[in-house]
Structure formats: structure tokens, C-alpha cells
N, C-alpha and C positions, 0 to 999 in steps of 0.2 A: 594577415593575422590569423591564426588558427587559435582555436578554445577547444578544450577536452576536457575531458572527466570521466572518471572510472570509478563504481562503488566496487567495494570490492563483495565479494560472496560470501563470504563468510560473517560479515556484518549483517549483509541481508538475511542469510540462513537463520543466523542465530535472532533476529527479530522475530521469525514465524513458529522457534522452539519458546523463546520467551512469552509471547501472543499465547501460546498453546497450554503452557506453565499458568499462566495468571488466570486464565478460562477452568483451568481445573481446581487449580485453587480456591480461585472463589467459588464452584461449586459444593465443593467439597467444606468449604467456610460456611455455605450458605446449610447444606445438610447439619453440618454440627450442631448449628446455631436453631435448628427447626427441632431437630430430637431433642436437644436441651433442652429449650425452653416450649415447645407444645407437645411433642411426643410424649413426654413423661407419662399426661395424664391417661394417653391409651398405648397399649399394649401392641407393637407394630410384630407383625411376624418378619422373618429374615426374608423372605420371599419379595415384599415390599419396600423393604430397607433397599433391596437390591435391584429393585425396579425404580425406585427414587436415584438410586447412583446412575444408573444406565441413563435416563432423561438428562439428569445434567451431564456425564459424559456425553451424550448427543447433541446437546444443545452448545455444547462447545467445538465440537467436530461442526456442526453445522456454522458458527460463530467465525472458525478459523478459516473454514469454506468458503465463507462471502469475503473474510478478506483478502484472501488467495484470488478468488476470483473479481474484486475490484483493485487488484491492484496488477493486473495484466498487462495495463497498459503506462506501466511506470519504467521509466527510461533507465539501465544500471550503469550503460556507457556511452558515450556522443563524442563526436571529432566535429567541429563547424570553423569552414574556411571562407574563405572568400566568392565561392561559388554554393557550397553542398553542404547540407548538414545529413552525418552520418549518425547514423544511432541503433543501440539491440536493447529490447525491453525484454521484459520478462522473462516472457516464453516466448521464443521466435527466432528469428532469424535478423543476421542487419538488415535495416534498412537506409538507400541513400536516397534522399529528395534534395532537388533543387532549391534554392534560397527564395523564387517567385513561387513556389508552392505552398508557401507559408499564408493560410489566410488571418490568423490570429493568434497572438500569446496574451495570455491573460493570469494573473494573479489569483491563487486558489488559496482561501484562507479559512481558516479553522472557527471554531465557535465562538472564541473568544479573542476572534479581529488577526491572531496572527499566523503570519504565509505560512502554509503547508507545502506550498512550491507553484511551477510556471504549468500551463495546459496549454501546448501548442497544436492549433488546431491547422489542418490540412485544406488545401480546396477540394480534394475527391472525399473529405469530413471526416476521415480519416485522424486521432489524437494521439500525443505522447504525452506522458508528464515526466516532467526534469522535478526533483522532489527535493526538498532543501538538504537533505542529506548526500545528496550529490557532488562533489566537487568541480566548483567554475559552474553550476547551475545558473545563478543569478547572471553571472557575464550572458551565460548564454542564449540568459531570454529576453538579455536586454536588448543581444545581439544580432537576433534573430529576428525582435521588434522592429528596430531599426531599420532593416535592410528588405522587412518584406513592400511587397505591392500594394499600395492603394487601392 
């Protein structure tokens, strides 16, 4: 029995232009709503207005940063056979591990109780995550469950 899944890139890409969009926005909501309602009573020079912009663009760069870099370890494509599970996250290169390499999957879920997808941990501790956006994700941590080492 083989299980695969492929996100495609473009999905993913446009998740990190989206992420990026809604960071500026609400900065840029949140600026409006400051000069509207307390700026009024003092007088900001341009100089400062424009140093207010620059922090929240930063603070969004910074925002999009951490999520770029915790989501490195997120699986976009997997092949898992009988023997091997194959898979390329991120940034990187395939990787094939053995099916007894598998020390544990485990259910990763959100704030409010539901899956964000599987955390398949490695014996050298080594992790991937298959993310519910994935396709054949759940097969495969089921699959993966099942068949590792006590």
C-alpha cells in the first residue's frame, strides 16, 4: 500500500503573500485608528508619522519571519510504502527514512481543541509535520502510527 500527498506551491506561496497582506493591514488599521482618535489632540510631525509606519512595517516583517521560520519543518510532499517514508519540507532537500525510525506521531492541535495536523518525531529527534492542509495527511499518520516500533 503506498499513501502520498503533494501541497501544491502555489497554495503555500500564496498563504505567506496573504499572512503578509493581513500584517500590513492591520498595521496600517491600527495607525488610522491611533491618529483618529488620539493624534488629533497633538500635533505629530511627518517625521514621526513616519516612524510610527516603519515599526509596524517591522513588526510585520518580524511577524512573517517567525512564521517562515517555524514553519520549516512542515512537510509539502510524502510518498509512504511499505518499507520507507519519503518526504521534502520546506526548505531542503528529500528525505527517506525507514518505517522503524518513526519514534512517534502525535496530534497537534490549535487553541481551540482542533488538529492543526500530525508531528512525526524521529529516533535521531529529528521532526516533520504533515499539516492538515496536506493531502492523504491523516492516512498517513495514521499509517505511520501503526507500523512504528514499540
Amino acid at each position: 500500500m503506498t499513501i502520498s500527498g503533494k501541497r501544491s506551491e502555489r497554495r503555500f506561496e500564496s498563504s505567506w503573500r496573504i499572512a503578509g497582506l493581513l500584517y500590513l493591514a492591520g498595521g496600517g488599521g491600527l495607525l488610522w485608528y491611533l491618529r483618529t482618535r488620539y493624534f488629533q489632540r497633538f500635533a505629530l510631525d511627518i517625521g514621526t508619522e513616519l516612524a510610527i509606519v516603519a515599526v509596524f512595517l517591522a513588526l510585520g516583517a518580524v511577524f512573517v519571519g517567525f512564521m517562515i521560520w517555524f514553519d520549516v519543518e512542515q512537510v509539502v510532499e510524502f510518498t509512504c510504502d511499505e518499507s520507507s517514508f519519503r518526504f521534502r519540507k520546506v526548505r531542503g532537500q528529500a528525505e527517506t527514512r525507514a518505517l522503524p525510525e518513526v519514534a512517534k506521531v502525535q496530534e497537534v492541535r490549535g487553541r481551540d481543541f482542533s488538529v492543526l495536523g500530525w508531528e512525526v518525531v524521529f529516533l535521531d529527534g529529528k521532526e516533520a509535520f504533515l499539516g492538515r492542509g496536506l493531502p492523504n495527511a491523516k492516512a498517513a499518520a495514521d499509517w505511520l502510527s501503526s507500523h512504528r516500533q514499540p
